[in-house]
PLY file of the C-alpha trace (Angstrom):
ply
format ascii 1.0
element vertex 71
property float x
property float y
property float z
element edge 70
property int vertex1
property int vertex2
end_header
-48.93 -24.52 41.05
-49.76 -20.97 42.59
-48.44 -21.39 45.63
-44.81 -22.77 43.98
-44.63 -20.09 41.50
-45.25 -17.43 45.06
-42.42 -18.95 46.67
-39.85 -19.01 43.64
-40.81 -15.61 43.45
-39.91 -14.40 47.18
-37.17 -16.63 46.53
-35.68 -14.61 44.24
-36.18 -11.72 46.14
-34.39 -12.92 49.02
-31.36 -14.01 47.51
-31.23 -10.94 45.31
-29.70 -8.46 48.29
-27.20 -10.77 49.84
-25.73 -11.07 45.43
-25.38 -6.92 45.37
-23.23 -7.12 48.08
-20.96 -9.88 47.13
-17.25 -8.48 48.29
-14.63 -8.30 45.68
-13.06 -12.02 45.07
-9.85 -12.40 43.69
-9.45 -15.40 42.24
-6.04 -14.70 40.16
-3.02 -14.33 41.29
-3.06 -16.23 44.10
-1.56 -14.64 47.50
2.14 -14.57 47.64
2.50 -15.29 43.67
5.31 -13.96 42.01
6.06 -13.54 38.66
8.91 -12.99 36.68
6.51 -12.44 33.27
6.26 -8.81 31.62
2.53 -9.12 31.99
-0.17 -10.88 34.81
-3.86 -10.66 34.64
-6.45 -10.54 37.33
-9.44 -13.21 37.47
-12.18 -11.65 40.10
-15.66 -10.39 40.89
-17.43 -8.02 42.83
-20.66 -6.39 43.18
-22.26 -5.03 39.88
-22.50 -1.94 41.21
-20.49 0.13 42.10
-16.52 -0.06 40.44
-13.31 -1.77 40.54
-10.43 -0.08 40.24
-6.61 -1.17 39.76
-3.91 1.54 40.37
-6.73 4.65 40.40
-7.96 3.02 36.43
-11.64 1.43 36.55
-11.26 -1.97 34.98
-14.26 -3.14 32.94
-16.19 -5.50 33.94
-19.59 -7.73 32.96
-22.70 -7.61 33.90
-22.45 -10.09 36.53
-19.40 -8.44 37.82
-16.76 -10.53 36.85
-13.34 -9.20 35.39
-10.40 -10.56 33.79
-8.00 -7.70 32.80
-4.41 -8.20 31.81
-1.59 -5.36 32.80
0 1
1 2
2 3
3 4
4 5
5 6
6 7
7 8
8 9
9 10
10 11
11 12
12 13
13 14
14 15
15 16
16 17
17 18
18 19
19 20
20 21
21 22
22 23
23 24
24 25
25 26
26 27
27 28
28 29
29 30
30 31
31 32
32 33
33 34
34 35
35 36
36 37
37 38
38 39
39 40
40 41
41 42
42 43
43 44
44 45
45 46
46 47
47 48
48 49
49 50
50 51
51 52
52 53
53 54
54 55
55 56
56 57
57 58
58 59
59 60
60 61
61 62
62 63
63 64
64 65
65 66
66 67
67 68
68 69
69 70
């Protein structure tokens, strides 16, 4: 039971540096969408740190990263 509750903990550790520096993923629009709607939102995520912005404005975002703002 030790030795599994050792390696779920390294585990974690491991995996932990390669999520902070998850690249921003755009998931909404797609490339080469167009739109003839007054308004389109982004679906995405990046790295918790650091910030996201959209023409110079940070957009919120959660805790995990992951944003969904309309314009």
């Amino acid at each position: 039971m030790r030795n599994i509750l050792g390696l779920a903990l390294l585990g974690s550790m491991i995996t932990s540096p390669a999520w902070a520096q998850q690249p921003l993923f755009l998931a909404y629009p797609p490339k080469e969408h167009q739109t003839r709607a007054s308004q389109i939102f982004l679906i995405g995520t990046a790295s918790p740190e650091g910030e996201v912005l959209v023409n110079g404005q940070v957009i919120p975002r959660s805790p995990a990263g992951n944003f969904a703002p309309s314009f």
